[in-house]
C-alpha positions in Angstrom: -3.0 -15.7 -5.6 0.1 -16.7 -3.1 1.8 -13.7 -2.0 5.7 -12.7 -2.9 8.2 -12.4 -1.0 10.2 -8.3 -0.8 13.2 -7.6 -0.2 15.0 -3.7 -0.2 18.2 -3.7 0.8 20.6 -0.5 0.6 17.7 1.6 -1.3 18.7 5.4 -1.9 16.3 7.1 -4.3 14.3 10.2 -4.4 12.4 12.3 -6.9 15.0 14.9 -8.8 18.2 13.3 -7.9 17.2 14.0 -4.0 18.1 11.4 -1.5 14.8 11.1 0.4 15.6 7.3 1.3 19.2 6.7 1.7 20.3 2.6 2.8 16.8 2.1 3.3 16.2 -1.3 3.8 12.7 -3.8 4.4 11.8 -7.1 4.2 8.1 -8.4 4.2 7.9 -12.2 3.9 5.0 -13.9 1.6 2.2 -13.5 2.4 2.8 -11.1 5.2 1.3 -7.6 5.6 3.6 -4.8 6.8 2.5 -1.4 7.4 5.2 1.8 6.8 4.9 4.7 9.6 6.7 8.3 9.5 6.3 12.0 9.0 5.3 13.3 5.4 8.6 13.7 3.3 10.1 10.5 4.9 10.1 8.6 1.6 7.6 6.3 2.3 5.5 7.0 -1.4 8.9 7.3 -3.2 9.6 3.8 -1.2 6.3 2.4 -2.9 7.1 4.3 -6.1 10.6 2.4 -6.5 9.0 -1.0 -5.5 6.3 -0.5 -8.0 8.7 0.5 -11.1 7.3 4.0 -11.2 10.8 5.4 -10.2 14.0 4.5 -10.3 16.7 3.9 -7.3 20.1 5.5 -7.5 21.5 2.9 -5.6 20.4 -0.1 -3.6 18.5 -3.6 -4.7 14.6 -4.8 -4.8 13.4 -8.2 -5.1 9.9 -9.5 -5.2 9.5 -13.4 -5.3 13.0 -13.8 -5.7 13.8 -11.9 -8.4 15.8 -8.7 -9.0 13.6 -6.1 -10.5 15.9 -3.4 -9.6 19.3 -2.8 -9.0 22.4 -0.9 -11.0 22.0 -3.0 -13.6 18.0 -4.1 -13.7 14.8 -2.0 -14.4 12.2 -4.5 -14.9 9.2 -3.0 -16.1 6.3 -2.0 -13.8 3.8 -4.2 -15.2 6.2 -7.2 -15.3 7.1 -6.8 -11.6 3.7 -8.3 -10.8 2.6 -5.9 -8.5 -0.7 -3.8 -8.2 -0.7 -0.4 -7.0 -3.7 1.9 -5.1 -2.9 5.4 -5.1 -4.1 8.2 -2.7 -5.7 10.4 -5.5 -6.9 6.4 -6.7 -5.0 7.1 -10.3 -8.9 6.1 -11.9 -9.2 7.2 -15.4 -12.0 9.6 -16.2 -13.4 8.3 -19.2 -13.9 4.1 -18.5 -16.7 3.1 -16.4 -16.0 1.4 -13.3 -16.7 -1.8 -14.9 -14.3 -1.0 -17.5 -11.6 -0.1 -14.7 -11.6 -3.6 -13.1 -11.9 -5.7 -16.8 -8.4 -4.1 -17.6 -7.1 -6.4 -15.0 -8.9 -9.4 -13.8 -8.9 -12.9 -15.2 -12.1 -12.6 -17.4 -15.5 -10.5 -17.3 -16.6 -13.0 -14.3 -14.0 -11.9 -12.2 -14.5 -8.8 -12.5 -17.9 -8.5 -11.7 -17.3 -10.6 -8.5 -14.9 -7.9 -7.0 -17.5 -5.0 -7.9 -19.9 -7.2 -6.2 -17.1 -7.6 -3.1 -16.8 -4.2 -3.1 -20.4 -3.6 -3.0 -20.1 -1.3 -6.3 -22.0 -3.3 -8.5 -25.1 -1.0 -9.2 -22.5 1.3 -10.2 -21.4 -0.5 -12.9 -21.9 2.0 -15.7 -20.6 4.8 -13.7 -17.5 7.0 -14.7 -15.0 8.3 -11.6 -16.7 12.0 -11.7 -20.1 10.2 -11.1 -18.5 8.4 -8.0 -18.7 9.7 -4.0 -14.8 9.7 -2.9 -15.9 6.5 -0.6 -17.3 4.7 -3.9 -13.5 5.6 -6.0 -11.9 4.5 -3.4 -13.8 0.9 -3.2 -13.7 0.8 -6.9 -9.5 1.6 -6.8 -9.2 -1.5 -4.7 -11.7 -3.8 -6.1 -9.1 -3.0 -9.3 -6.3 -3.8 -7.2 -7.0 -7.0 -5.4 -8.8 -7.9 -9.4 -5.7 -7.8 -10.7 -4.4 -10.7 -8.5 -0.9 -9.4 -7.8 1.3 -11.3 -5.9 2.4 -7.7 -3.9 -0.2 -5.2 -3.0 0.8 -1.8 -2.7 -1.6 0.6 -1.0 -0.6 4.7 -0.4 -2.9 5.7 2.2 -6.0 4.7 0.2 -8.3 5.8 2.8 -6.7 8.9 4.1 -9.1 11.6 2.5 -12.3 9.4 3.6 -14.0 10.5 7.0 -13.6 8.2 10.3 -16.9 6.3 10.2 -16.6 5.4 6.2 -12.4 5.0 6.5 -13.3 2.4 9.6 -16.0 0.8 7.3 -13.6 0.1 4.7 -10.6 -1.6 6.6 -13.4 -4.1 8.3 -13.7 -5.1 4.7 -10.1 -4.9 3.4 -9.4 -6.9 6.5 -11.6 -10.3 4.9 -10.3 -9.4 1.6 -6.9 -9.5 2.7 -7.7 -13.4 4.3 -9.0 -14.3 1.3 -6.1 -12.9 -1.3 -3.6 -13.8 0.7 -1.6 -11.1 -1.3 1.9 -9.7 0.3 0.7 -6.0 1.2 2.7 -3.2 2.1 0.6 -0.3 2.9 1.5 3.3 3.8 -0.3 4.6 6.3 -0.1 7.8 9.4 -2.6 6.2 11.2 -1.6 3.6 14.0 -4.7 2.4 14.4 -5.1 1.1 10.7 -1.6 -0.2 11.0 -2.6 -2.8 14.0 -5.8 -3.6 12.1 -4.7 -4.3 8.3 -0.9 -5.4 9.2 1.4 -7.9 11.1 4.0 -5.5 11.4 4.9 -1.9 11.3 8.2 0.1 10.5 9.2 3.4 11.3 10.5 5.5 8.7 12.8 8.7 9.5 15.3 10.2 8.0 15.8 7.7 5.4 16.0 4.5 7.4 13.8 2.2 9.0 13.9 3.2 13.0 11.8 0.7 14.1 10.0 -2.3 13.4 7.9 -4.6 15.1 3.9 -5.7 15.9 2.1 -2.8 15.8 0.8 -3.0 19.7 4.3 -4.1 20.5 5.5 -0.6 19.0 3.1 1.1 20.9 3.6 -0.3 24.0 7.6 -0.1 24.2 9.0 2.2 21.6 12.8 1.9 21.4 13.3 5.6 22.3 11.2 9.1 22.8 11.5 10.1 18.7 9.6 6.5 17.7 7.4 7.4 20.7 6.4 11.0 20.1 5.5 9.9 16.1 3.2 6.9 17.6 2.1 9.3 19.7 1.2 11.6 16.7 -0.7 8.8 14.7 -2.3 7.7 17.1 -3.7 10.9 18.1 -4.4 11.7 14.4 -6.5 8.0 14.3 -9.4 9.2 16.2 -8.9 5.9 18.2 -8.0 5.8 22.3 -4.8 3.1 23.6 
């Protein structure tokens, strides 16, 4: 699947008529991966939410592969916006098997097996969520995303709640699916270190706005000014991982 191109211009949106992003504005070219930085209640899941369908802007425009999917006059429907979508709490339903999970959205019954085999889940087949270790939900919530062969990828901190050694595990792998999908990703994330490892680029959320963007070493190395640096700082830190 070739990636899509996504564009955000003017965005303003937030849950209950709150403005949590306000002339937000991003654009990740095809085939890119971008990563989205800043401090809980910056907007960056109502950002994913908005691109995804799952909420709507008050203002502002989105395009993915050139077309509008959102503005004042456009709500395309989330699963017409070709985009798939992994959740922090992996959204996995808890009465289909995790065979059953990835068959609702690949090709045919092949496919799907291949990506439980990819995700090294295929012994556990037959399994329902509750019967699942949080590292084997969160491999089967993205062997259902990359299945579903989206043209955008939209990942909410999928590894956040896994610990260090299992989370690094993971992105090694993510990293050669990612090569091989050549899906457009955008991936919230507060960890720096996962930033320079799954993504081209990185931008800086606060207050609404993008602060920053750039390479992820390049933001680390020169931030434009102490607020950029002291949240770098902070994800950094919160990585586990040394400079």
């Amino acid at each position: 699947m070739t990636g899509a191109t996504l564009s955000i211009e003017a965005l303003t949106a937030g849950p209950g008529g709150e403005a949590v992003l306000d002339g937000f504005a991003l654009a990740v070219a095809a085939g890119r991966r971008a990563a989205l930085l800043g401090p809980s209640g910056s907007g960056k899941t109502t950002a994913l939410k908005c691109v995804a369908g799952l909420l709507a802007p008050r203002r502002g425009r989105i395009t993915i592969g050139g077309r509008v999917v959102a503005d004042e006059k456009t709500a395309v429907p989330p699963a017409r916006r070709g985009v798939a979508m992994v959740f922090q709490s992996y959204a996995l339903w808890p009465h289909l098997t995790a065979r059953e999970h990835v068959r609702l959205v690949a090709r045919d019954a092949k496919a799907a097996d291949e990506w439980l085999e990819r995700a090294r889940i295929p012994h556990l087949a037959d399994r329902t969520p509750g019967r699942l270790s949080g590292g084997e939900q969160a491999r089967l919530a993205l062997a259902r995303a990359f299945a579903a062969e989206a043209p955008l990828l939209l990942l909410d901190e999928p590894l956040r709640n896994l610990d260090p050694p299992l989370a690094g595990e993971l992105r090694e792998e993510m990293r050669r699916w990612f090569a091989q999908a050549r899906t457009t990703v955008l991936l919230v994330t507060h960890d720096l270190r996962e930033a320079r490892e799954l993504c081209d680029a990185a931008h800086v959320l606060l207050r609404g706005r993008i602060a920053a963007s750039g390479a992820p070493d390049e933001l680390e190395r020169a931030p434009p000014d102490a607020e950029v640096a002291r949240l770098l700082g902070a994800a950094l830190a919160g990585s586990g991982s040394s400079p």
